[in-house]
VEXLO-710247 format. One record per residue (C-alpha): residue in three letters; x, y, z. Coordinates in nm, 4 decimals, always signed. Example, Ala and Ser with C-alpha at 12.3 -4.5 7.8 and 13.67 -1.06 7.14 Angstrom:
<fises>
<fise aa="ala" u="+1.2300" v="-0.4500" w="+0.7800"/>
<fise aa="ser" u="+1.3670" v="-0.1060" w="+0.7140"/>
</fises>
This chain:
<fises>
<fise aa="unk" u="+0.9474" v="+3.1927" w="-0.5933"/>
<fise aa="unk" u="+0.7008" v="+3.0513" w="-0.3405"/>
<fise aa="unk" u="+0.6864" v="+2.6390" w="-0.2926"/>
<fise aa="unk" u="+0.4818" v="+2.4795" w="-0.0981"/>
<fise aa="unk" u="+0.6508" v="+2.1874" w="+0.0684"/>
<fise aa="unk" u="+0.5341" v="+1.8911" w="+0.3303"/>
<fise aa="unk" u="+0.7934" v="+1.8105" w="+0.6157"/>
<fise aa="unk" u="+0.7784" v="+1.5246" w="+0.8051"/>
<fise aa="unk" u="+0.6586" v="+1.7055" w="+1.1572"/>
<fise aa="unk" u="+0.7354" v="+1.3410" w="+1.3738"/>
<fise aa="unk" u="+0.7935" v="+1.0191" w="+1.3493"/>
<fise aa="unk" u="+0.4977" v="+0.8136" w="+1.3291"/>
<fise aa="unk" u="+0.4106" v="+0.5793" w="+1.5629"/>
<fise aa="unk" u="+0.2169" v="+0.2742" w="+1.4004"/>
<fise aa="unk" u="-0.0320" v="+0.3721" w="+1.1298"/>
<fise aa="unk" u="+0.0361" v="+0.7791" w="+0.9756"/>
<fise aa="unk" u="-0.1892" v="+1.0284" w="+1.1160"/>
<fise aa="unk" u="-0.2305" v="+1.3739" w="+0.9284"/>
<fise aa="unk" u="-0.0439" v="+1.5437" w="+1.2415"/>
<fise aa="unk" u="+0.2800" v="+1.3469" w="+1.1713"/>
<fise aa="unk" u="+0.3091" v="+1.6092" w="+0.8672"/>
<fise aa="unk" u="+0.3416" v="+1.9547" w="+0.8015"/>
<fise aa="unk" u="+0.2179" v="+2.1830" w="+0.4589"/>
<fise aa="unk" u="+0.4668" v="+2.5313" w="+0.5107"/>
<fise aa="unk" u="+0.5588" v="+2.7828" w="+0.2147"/>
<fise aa="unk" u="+0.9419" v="+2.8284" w="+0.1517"/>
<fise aa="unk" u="+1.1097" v="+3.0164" w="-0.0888"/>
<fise aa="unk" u="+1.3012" v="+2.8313" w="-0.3928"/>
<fise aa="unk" u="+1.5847" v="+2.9656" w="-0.6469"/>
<fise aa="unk" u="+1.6535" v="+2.9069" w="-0.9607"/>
<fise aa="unk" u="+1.9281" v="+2.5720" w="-1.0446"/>
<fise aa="unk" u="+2.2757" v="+2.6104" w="-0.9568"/>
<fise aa="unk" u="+2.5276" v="+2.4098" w="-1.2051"/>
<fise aa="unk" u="+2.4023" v="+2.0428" w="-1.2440"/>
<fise aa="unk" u="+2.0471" v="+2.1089" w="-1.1249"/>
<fise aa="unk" u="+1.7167" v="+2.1205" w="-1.2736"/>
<fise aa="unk" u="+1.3824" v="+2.3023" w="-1.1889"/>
<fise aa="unk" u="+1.0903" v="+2.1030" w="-1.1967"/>
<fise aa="unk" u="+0.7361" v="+2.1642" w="-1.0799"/>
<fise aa="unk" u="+0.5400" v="+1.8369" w="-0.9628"/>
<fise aa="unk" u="+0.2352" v="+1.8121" w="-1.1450"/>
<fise aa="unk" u="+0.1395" v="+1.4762" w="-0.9654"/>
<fise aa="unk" u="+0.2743" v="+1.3017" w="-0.6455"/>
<fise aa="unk" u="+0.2225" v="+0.9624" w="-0.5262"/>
<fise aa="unk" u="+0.1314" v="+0.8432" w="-0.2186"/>
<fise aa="unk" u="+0.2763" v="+0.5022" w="-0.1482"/>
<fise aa="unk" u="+0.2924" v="+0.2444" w="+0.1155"/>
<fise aa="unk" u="+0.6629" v="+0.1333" w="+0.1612"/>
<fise aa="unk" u="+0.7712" v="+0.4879" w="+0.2297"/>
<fise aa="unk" u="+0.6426" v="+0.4372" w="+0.5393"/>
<fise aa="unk" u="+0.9322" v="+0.2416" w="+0.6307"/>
<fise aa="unk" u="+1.1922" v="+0.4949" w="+0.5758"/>
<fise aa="unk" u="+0.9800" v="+0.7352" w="+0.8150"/>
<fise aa="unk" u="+1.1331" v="+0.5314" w="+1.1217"/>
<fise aa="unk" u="+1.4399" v="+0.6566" w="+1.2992"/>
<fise aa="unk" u="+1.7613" v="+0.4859" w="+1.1991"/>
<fise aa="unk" u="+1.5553" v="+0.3148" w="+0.8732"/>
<fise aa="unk" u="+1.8004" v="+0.4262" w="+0.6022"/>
<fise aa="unk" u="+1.8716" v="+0.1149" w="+0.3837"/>
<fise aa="unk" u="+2.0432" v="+0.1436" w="+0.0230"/>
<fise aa="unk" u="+1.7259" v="+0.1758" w="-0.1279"/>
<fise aa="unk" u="+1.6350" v="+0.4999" w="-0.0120"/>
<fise aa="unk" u="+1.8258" v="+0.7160" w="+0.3480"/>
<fise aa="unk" u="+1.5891" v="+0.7552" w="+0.6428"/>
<fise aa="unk" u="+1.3958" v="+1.0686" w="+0.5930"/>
<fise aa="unk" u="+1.4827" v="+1.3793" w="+0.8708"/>
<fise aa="unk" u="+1.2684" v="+1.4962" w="+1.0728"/>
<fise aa="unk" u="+1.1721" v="+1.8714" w="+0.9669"/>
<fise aa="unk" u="+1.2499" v="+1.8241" w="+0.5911"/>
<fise aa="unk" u="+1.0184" v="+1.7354" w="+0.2595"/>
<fise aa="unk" u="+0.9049" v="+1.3909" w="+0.2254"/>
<fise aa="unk" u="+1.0620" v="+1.1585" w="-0.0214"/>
<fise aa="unk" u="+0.7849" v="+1.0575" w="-0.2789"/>
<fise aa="unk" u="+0.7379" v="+1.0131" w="-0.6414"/>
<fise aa="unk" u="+0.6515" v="+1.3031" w="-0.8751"/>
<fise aa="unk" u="+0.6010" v="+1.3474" w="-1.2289"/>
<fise aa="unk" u="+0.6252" v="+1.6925" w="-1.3611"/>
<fise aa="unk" u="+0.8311" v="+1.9629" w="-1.6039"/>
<fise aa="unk" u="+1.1230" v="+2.0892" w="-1.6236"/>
<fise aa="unk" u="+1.1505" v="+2.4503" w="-1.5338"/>
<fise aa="unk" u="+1.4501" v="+2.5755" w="-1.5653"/>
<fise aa="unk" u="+1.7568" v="+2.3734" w="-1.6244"/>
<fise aa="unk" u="+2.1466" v="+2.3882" w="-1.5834"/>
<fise aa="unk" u="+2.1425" v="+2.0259" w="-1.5802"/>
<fise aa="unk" u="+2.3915" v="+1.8043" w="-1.8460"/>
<fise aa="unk" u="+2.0837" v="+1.6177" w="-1.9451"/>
<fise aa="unk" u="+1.7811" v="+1.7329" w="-1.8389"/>
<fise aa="unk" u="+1.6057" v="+1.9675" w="-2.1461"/>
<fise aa="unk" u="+1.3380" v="+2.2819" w="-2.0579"/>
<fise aa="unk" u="+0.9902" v="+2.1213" w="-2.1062"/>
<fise aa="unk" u="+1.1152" v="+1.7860" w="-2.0417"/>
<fise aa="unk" u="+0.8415" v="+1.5326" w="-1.8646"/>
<fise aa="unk" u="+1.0119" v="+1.3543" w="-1.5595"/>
<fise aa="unk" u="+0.9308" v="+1.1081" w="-1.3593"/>
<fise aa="unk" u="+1.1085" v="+1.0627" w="-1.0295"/>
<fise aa="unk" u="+1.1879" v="+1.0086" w="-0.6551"/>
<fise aa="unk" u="+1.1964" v="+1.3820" w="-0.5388"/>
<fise aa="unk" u="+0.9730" v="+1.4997" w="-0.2754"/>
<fise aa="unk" u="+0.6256" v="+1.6056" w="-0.1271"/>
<fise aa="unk" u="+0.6726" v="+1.9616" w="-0.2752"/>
<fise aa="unk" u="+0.5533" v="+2.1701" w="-0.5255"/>
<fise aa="unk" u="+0.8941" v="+2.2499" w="-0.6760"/>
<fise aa="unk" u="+1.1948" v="+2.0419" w="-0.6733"/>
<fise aa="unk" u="+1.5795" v="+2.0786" w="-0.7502"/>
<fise aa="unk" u="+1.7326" v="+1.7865" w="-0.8985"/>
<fise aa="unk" u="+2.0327" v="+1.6475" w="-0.9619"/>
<fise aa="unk" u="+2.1815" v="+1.3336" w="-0.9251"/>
<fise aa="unk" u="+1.8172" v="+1.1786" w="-0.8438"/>
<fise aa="unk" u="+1.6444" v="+0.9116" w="-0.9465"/>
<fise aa="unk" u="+1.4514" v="+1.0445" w="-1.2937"/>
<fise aa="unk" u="+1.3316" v="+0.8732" w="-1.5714"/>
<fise aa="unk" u="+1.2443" v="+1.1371" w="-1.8717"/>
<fise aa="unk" u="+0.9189" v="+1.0224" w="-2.0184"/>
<fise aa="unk" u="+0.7630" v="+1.0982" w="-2.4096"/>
<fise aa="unk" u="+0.6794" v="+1.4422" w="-2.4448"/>
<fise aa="unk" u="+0.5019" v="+1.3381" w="-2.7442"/>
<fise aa="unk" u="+0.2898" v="+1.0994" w="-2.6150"/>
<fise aa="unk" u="-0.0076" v="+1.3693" w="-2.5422"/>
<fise aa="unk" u="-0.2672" v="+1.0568" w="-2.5354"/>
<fise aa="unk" u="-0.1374" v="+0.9168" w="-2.1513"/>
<fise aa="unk" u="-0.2577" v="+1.1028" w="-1.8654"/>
<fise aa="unk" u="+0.0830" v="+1.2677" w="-1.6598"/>
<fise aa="unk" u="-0.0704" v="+1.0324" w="-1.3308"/>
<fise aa="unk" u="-0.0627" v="+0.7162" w="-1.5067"/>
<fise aa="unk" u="+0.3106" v="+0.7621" w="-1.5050"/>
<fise aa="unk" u="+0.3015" v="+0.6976" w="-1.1237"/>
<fise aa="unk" u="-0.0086" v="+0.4540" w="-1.1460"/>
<fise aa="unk" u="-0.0676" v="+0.2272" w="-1.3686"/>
<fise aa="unk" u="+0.2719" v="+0.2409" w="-1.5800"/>
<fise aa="unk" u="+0.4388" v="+0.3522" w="-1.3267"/>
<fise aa="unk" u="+0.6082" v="+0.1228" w="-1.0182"/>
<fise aa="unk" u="+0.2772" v="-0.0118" w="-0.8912"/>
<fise aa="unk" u="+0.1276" v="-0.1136" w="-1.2266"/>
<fise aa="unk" u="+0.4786" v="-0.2658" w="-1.3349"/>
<fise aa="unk" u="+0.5202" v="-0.4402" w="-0.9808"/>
<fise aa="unk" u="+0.1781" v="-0.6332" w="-1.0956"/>
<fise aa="unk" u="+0.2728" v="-0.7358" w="-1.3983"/>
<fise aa="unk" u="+0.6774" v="-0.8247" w="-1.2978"/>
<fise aa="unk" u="+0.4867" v="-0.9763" w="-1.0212"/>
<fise aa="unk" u="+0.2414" v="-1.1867" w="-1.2293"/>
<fise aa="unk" u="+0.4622" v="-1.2342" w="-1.5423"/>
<fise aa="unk" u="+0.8153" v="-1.3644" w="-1.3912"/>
<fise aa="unk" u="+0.6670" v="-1.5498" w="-1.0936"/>
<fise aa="unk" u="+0.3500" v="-1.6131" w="-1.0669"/>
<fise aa="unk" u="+0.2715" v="-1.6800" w="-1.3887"/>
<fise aa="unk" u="-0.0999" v="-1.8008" w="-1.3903"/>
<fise aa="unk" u="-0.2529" v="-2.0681" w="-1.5902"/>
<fise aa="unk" u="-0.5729" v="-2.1994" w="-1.7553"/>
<fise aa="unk" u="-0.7473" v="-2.3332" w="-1.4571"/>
<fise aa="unk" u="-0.5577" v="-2.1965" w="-1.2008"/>
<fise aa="unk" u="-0.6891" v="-1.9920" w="-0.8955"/>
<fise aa="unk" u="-0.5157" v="-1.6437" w="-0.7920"/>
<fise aa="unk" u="-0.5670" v="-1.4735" w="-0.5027"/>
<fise aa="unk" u="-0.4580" v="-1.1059" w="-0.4686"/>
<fise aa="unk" u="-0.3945" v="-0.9586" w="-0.1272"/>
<fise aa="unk" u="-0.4672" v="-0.5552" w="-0.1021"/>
<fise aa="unk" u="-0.7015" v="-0.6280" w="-0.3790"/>
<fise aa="unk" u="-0.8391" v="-0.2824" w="-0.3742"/>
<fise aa="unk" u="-0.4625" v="-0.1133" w="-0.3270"/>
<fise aa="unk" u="-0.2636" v="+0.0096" w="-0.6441"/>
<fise aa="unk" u="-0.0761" v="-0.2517" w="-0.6681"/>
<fise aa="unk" u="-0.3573" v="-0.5217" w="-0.6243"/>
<fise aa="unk" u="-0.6010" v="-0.3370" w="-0.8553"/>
<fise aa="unk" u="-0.3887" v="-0.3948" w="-1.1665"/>
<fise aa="unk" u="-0.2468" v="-0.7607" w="-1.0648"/>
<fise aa="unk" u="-0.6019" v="-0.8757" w="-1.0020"/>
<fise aa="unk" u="-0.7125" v="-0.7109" w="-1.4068"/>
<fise aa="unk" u="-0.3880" v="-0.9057" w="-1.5148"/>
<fise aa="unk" u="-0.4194" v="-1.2413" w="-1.4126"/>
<fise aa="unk" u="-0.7252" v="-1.2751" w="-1.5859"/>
<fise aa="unk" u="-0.5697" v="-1.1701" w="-1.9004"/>
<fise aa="unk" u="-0.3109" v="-1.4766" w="-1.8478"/>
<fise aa="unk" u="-0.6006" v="-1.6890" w="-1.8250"/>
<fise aa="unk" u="-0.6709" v="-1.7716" w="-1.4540"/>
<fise aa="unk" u="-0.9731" v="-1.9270" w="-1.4054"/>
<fise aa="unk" u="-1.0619" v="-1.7586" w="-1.0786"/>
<fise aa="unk" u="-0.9261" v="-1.4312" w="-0.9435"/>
<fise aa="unk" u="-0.9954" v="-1.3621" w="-0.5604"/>
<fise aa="unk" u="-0.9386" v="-1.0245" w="-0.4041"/>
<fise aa="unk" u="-0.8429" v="-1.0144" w="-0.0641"/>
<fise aa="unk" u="-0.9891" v="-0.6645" w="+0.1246"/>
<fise aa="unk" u="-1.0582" v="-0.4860" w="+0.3999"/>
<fise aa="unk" u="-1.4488" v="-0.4336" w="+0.3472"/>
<fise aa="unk" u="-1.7529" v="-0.5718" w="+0.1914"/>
<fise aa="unk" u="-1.7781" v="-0.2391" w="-0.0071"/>
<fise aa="unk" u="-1.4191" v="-0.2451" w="-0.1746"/>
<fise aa="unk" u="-1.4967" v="-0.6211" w="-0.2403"/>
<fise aa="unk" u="-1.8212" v="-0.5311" w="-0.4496"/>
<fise aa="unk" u="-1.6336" v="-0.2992" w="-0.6480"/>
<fise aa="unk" u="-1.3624" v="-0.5944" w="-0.7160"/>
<fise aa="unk" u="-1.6325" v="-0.7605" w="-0.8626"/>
<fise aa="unk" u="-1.8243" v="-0.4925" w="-1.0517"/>
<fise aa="unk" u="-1.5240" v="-0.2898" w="-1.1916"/>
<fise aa="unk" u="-1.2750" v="-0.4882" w="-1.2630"/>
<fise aa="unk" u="-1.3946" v="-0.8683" w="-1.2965"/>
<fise aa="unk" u="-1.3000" v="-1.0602" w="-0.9507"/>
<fise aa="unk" u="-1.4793" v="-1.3634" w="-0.9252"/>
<fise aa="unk" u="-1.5104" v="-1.3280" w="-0.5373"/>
<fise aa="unk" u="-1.3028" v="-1.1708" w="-0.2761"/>
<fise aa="unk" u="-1.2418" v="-1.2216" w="+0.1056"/>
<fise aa="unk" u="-1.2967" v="-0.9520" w="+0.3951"/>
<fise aa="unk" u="-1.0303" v="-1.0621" w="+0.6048"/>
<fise aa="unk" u="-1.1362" v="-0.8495" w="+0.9074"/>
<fise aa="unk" u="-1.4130" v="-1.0710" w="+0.9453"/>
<fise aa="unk" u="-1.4008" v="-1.3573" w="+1.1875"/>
<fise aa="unk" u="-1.4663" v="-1.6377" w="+0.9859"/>
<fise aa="unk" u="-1.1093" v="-1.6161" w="+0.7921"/>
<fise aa="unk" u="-1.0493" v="-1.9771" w="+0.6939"/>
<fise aa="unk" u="-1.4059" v="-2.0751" w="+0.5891"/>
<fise aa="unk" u="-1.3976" v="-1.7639" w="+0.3272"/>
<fise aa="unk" u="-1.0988" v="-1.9241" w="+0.1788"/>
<fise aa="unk" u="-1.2477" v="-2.2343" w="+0.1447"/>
<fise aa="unk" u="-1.5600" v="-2.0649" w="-0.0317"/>
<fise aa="unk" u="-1.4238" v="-1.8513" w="-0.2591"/>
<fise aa="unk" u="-1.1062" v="-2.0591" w="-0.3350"/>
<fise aa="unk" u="-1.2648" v="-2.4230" w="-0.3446"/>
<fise aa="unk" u="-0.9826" v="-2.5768" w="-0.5577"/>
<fise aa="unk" u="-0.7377" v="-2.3859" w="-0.3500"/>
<fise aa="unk" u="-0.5054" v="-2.1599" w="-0.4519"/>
<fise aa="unk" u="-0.2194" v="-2.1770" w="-0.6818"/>
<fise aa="unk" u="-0.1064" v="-1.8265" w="-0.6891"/>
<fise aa="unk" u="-0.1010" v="-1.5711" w="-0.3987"/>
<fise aa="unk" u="-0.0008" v="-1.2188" w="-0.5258"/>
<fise aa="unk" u="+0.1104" v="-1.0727" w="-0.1586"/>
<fise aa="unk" u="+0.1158" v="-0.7372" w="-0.0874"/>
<fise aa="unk" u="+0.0300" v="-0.7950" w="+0.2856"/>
<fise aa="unk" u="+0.2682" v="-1.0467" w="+0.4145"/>
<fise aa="unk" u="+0.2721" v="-1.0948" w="+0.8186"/>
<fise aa="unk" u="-0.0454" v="-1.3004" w="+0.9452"/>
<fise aa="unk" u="-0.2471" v="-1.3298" w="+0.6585"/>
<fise aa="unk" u="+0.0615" v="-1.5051" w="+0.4883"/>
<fise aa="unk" u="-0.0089" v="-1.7519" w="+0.7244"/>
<fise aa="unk" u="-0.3709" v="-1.8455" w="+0.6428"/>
<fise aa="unk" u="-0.3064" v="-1.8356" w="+0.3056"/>
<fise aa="unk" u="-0.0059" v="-2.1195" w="+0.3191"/>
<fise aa="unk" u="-0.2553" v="-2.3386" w="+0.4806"/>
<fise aa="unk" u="-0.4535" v="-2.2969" w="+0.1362"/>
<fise aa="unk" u="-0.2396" v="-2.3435" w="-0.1114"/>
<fise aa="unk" u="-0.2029" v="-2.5995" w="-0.4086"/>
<fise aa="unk" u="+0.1102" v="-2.8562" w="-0.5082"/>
<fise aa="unk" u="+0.3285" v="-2.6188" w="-0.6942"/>
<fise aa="unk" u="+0.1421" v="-2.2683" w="-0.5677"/>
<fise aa="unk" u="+0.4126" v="-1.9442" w="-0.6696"/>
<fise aa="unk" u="+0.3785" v="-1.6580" w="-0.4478"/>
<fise aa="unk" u="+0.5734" v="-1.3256" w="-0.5667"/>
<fise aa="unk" u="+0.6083" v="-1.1158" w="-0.2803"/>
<fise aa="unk" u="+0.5500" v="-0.7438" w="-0.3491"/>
<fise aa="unk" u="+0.5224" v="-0.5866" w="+0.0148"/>
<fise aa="unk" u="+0.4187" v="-0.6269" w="+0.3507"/>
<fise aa="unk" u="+0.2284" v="-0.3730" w="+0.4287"/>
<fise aa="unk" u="+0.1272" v="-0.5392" w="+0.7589"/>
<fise aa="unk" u="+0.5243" v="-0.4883" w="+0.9198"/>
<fise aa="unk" u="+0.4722" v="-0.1175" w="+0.8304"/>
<fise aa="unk" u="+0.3411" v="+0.0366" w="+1.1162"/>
<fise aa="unk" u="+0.4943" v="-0.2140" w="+1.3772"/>
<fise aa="unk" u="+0.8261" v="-0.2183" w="+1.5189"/>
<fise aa="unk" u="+0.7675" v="-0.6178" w="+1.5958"/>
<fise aa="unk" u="+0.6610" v="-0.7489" w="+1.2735"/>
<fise aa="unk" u="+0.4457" v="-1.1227" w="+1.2872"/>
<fise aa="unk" u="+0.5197" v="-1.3857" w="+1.0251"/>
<fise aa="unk" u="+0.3458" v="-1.7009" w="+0.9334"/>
<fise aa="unk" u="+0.4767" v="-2.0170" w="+1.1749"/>
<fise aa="unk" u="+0.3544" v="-2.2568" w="+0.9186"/>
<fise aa="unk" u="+0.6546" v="-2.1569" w="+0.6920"/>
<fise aa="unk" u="+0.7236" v="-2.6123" w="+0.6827"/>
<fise aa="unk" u="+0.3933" v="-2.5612" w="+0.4078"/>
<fise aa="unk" u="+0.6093" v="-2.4514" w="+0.1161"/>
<fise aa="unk" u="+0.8066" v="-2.7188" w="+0.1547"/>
<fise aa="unk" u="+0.5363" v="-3.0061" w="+0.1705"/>
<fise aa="unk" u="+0.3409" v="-2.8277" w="-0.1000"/>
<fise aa="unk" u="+0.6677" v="-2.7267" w="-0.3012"/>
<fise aa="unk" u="+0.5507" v="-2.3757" w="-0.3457"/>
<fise aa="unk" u="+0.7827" v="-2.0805" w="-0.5210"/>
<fise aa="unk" u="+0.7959" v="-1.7557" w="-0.2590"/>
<fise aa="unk" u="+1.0324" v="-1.5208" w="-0.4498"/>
<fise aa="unk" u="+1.0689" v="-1.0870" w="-0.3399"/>
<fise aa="unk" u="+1.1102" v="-0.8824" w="-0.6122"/>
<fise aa="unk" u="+1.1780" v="-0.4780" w="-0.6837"/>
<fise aa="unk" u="+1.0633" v="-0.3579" w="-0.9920"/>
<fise aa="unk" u="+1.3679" v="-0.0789" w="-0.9660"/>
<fise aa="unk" u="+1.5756" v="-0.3502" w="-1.0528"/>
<fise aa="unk" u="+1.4128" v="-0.4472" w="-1.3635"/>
<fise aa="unk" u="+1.5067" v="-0.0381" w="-1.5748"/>
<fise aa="unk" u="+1.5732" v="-0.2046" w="-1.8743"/>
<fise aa="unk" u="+1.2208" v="-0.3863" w="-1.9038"/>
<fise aa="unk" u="+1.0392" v="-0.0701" w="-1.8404"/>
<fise aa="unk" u="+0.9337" v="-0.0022" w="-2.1952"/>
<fise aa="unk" u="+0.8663" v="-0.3918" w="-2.2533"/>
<fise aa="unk" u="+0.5742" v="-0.3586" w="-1.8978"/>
<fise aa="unk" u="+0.4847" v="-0.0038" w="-2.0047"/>
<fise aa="unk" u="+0.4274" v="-0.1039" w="-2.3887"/>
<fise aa="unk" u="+0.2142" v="-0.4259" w="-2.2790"/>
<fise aa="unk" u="+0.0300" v="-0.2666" w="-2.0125"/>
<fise aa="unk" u="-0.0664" v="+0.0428" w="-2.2904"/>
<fise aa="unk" u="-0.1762" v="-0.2236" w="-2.5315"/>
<fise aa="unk" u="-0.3891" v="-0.3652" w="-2.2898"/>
<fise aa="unk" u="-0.5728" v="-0.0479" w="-2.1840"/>
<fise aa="unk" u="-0.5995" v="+0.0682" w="-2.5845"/>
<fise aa="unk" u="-0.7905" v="-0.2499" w="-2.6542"/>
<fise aa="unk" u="-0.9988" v="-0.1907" w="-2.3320"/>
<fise aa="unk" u="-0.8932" v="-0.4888" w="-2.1530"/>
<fise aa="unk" u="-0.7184" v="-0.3255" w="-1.8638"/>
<fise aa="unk" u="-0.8364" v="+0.0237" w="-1.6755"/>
<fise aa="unk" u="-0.6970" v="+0.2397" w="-1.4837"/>
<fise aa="unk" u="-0.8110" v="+0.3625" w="-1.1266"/>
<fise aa="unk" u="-0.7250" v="+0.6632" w="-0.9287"/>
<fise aa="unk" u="-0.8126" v="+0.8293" w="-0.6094"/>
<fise aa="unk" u="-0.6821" v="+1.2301" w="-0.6611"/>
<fise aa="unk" u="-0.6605" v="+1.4682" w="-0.3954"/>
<fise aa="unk" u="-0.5947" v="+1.8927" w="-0.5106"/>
<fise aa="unk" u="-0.2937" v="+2.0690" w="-0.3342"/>
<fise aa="unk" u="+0.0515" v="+1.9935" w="-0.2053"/>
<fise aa="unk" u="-0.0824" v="+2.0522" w="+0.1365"/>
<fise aa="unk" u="-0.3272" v="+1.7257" w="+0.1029"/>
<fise aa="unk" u="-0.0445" v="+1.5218" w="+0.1137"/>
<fise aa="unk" u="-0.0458" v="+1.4190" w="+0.4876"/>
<fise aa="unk" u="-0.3793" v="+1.3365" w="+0.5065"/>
<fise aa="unk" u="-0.3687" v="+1.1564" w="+0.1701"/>
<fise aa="unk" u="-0.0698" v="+0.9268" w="+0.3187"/>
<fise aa="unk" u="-0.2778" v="+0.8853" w="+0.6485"/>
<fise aa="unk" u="-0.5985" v="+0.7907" w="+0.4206"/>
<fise aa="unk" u="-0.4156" v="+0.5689" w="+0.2560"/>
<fise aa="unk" u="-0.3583" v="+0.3444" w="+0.5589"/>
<fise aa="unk" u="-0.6758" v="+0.3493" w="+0.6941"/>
<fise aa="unk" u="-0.7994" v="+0.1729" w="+0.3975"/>
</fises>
């Protein structure tokens, strides 16, 4: 049958551009022994596969992607066809596979999801109880851990990530939850959708006197998906005690000479917690994030956000959208 797939046409060079990728119909056959057919229903676009785009980037996480082949991504979608040990016809997977219509699998990365559960959009799988909604809450709930009183400050506020850590930390009763954004337009809808007190447009000049506005008790924890520079102006905010869990660093992406903060002496004076974490490495507490985060959107206390584009082919300039904020 026909597939649609997206190759990776070049390497990009700093932020993605729609013309590093390439939509082409190929041909795919049916699974060979220890395969599985399935068609992607939904992919998701996300950040940190921009750093395996680079040349010589493979790490163990995930190989360096060629040049001329699919795109690795998540997908959620059915089973086709299957000659796989454990993989059922009409089973609903979740997965890293690729920017493609139909996959084979094998040995990947899949995660087979309730086909019962006819209540839970397919997306939210790769949304908001997928990696990015369960980064928030590992995030939040293992480091940051927010308390009465305490301010919270969420870097790519707006991002999918930073959407759901923001709704979150108000439900562990932070007193004040700042979004930090790229425009005043993303910051209104912080406000308006989702409950941020305030946020911070940190392309505007006046950086440091926006912290001291909308975080006037400073700020005790920093949910960073940004890292490099703005790391830096936030250390010179924080609080006695501050946690930061460190999610990404979305500013490195697109540079091959990454800038961090020179101020790194502040976590020591101000004892603060900085701790990376990968939600991969937490499997066995899926169902505990994905059961709490459910709960919380059944009672209304949580929602979830999308931005959808129609068609395989999208795929390139959904990645490049995605970086230009």
């Amino acid at each position: 049958m026909n597939n649609t797939q997206v190759l990776l046409k070049r390497r990009p060079m700093g932020a993605p551009v729609a013309e590093d990728f390439e939509a082409v119909t190929t041909t795919i056959t049916g699974p060979q022994d220890g395969e599985a057919l399935i068609k992607n229903e939904y992919i998701s676009m996300d950040a940190g596969f921009r750093n395996w785009m680079d040349e010589g980037a493979g790490d163990a996480v995930l190989p360096a992607m060629a040049l001329g082949q699919p795109v690795m991504g998540l997908t959620v979608g059915r089973v086709e066809e299957s000659r796989h040990p454990t993989l059922r016809k009409g089973d609903l997977v979740m997965g890293r596979l690729a920017w493609e219509q139909y996959s084979l699998a094998g040995d990947d990365f899949l995660v087979v999801l309730d086909n019962q559960d006819n209540d839970t959009p397919w997306h939210y799988h790769l949304g908001i109880l997928g990696d990015t909604g369960m980064s928030a809450y590992f995030g939040l709930t293992d480091i940051g851990r927010p308390q009465a009183g305490e301010t919270v400050v969420i870097s790519a506020a707006a991002g999918a990530v930073g959407y759901v850590a923001g709704q979150i930390a108000r439900l562990m009763g932070a007193e004040r939850v700042v979004g930090l954004t790229s425009s005043d337009a993303k910051g209104e809808r912080l406000k308006t959708e989702l409950g941020y007190d305030d946020f911070i447009n940190y392309r505007k000049p006046d950086l440091n006197q926006q912290f001291l506005n909308a975080c006037p008790k400073g700020i005790d924890v920093y949910f960073d998906n940004v890292g490099g520079p703005l790391l830096e102006t936030v250390l010179n905010h924080v609080n006695v005690g501050a946690r930061i869990p460190f999610c990404g660093a979305v500013a490195d992406y697109n540079t091959q000479h990454p800038q961090g903060p020179s101020n790194l002496f502040q976590i020591v004076t101000n004892s603060v917690r900085l701790q990376g974490f990968m939600t991969h490495l937490q499997l066995e507490r899926y169902p505990e994030a994905r059961g709490q985060l459910t709960a919380w959107m059944k009672k209304g206390q949580i929602k979830s956000i999308t931005h959808e584009y129609d068609g395989v082919a999208q795929c390139g300039h959904a990645f490049a959208d995605l970086f230009s904020g």
